[in-house]
C-alpha positions as CSV (number, residue, x, y, z in Angstrom):
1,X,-27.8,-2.8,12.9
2,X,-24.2,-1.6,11.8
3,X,-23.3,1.1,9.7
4,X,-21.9,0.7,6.1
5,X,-19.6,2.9,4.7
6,X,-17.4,3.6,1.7
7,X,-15.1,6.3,0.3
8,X,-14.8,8.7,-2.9
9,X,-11.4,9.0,-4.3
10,X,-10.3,10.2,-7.8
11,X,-7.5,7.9,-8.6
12,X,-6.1,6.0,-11.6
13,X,-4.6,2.5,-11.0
14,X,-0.7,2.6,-12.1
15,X,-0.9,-1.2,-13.4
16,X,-3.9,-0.5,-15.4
17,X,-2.6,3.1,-17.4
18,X,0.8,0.8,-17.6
19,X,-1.3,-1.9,-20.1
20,X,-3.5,1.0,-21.6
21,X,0.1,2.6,-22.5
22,X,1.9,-0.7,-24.1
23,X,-1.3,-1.5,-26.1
24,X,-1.6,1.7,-27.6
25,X,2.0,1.8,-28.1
26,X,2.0,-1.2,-29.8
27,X,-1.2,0.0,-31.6
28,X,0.6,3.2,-33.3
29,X,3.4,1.1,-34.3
30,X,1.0,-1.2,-36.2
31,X,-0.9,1.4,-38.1
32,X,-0.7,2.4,-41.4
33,X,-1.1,6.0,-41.3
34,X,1.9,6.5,-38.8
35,X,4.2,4.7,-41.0
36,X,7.2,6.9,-41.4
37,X,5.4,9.8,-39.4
38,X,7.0,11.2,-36.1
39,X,3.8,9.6,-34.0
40,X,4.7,8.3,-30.6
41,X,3.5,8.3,-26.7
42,X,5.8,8.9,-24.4
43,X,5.4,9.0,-20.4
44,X,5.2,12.2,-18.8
45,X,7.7,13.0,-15.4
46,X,7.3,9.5,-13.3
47,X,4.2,8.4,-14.9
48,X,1.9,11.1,-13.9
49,X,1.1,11.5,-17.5
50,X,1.5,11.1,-21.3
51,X,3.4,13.0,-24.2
52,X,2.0,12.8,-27.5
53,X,4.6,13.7,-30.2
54,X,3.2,13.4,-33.9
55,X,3.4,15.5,-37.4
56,X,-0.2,17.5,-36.6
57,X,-2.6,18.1,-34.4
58,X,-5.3,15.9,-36.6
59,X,-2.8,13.0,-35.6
60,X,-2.8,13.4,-32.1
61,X,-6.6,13.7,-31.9
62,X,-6.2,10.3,-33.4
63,X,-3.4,9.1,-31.2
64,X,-5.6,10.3,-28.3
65,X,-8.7,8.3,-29.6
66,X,-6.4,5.0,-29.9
67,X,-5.8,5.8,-26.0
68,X,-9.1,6.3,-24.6
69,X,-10.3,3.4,-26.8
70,X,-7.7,1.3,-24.3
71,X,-8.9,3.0,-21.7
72,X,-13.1,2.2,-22.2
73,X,-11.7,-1.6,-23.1
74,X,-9.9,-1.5,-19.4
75,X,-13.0,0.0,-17.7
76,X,-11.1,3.5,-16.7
77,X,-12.5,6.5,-17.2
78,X,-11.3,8.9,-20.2
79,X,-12.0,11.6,-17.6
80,X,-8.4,10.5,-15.9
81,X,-7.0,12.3,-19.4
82,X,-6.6,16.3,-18.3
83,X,-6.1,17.2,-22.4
84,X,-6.4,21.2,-21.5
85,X,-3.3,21.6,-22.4
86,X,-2.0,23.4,-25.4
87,X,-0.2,21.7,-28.5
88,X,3.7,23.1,-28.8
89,X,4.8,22.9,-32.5
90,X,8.5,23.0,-32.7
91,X,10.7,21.4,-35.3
92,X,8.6,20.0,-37.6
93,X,6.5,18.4,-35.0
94,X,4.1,18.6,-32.4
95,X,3.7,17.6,-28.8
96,X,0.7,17.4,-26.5
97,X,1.5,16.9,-22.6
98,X,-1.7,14.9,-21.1
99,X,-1.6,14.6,-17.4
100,X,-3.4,12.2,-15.5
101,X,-5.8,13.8,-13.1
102,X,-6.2,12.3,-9.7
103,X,-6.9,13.9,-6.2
104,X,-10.1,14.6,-4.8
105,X,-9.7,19.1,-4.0
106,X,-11.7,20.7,-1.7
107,X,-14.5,22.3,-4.2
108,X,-15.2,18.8,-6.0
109,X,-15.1,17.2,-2.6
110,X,-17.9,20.0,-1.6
111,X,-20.0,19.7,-4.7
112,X,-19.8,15.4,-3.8
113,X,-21.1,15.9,-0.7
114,X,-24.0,18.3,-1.5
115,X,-24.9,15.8,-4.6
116,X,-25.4,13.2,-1.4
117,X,-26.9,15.7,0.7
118,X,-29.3,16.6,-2.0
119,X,-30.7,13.7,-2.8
120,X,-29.9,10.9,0.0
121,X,-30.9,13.2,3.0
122,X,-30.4,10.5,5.3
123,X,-26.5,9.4,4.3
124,X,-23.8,10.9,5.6
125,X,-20.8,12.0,3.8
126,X,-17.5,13.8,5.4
127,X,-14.4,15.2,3.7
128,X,-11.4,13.5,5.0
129,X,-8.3,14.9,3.1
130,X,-8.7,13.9,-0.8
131,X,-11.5,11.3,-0.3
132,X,-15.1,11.3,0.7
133,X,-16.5,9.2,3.2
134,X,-20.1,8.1,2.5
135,X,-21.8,6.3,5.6
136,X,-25.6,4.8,6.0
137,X,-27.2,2.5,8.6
138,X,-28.4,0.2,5.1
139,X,-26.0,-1.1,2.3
140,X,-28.8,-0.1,-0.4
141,X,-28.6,3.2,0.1
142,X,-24.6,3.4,-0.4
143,X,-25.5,1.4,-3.7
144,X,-28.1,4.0,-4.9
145,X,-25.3,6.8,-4.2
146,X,-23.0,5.0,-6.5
147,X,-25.1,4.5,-9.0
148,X,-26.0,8.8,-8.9
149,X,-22.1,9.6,-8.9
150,X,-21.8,6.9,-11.6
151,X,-24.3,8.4,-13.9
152,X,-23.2,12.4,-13.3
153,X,-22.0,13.0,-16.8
154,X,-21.2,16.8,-15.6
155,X,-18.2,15.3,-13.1
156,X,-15.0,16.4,-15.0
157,X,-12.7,14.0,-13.1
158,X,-12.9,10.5,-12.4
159,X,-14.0,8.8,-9.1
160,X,-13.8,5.7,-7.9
161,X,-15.1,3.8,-4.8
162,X,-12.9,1.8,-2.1
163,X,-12.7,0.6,1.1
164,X,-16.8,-0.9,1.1
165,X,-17.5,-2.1,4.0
């Protein structure tokens, strides 16, 4: 009997955020109610984020809505949107910086393991660096652990799974 194994990372794919970005690009230019308006989405430093520039902070609630609607359609989580940042107003406009969050740190990596701990008793789980390793001697229990991280609603970043094997 082998053992099965798979790890917890919080990562974004860059292909993925790269269509959610184009479509709701292409979205904003389309719209009605940002005709003639300053509304745009820009990428943050190397793509590690997004820049919101609009004429109000109602419009880039709204801008931010067109996003994560992309993102839901693409299967990411809106969890990958850190939006804890605060709006600048300068000039007549305003600008929200919305970095993507990705990278497993040591407390969430903690609080992972003792969610597994706490209710899978007999599947291990290790901290290696910015990912989780989750290991049992049977395939259904790594499914039930996925389906428990899945349904956390209290996780405030986004995990994903890899290397199943």
């Amino acid at each position: 009997m082998g053992n099965f194994s798979f790890d917890i990372v919080s990562e974004y794919d860059k292909a993925e955020m790269n269509n959610v970005f184009d479509q709701a690009q292409r979205e904003i230019a389309s719209r009605y109610d940002f005709k003639g308006t300053p509304a745009e989405l820009d990428w943050l430093d190397d793509k590690k984020g997004l820049k919101v520039t609009s004429n109000g902070e109602w419009q880039i609630d709204a801008i931010l809505d067109i996003v994560r609607k992309k993102l839901a359609a693409r299967g990411i989580s809106q969890k990958v949107l850190d939006t804890s940042h605060d709006i600048n107003e300068s000039n007549m406009k305003t600008t929200k910086e919305v970095p993507f969050k990705a990278g497993l740190d040591q407390d969430k990596a903690k609080m992972l393991t003792k969610l597994i701990r706490d209710d899978y008793p007999r599947v291990k789980s290790q901290i290696q660096g910015d990912t989780v390793r989750v290991t049992s001697s049977t395939k259904d229990d790594l499914q039930s652990v996925i389906q428990l991280i899945r349904g956390r609603e209290d996780l405030d970043f986004p995990v994903s799974f890899t290397n199943y094997r």
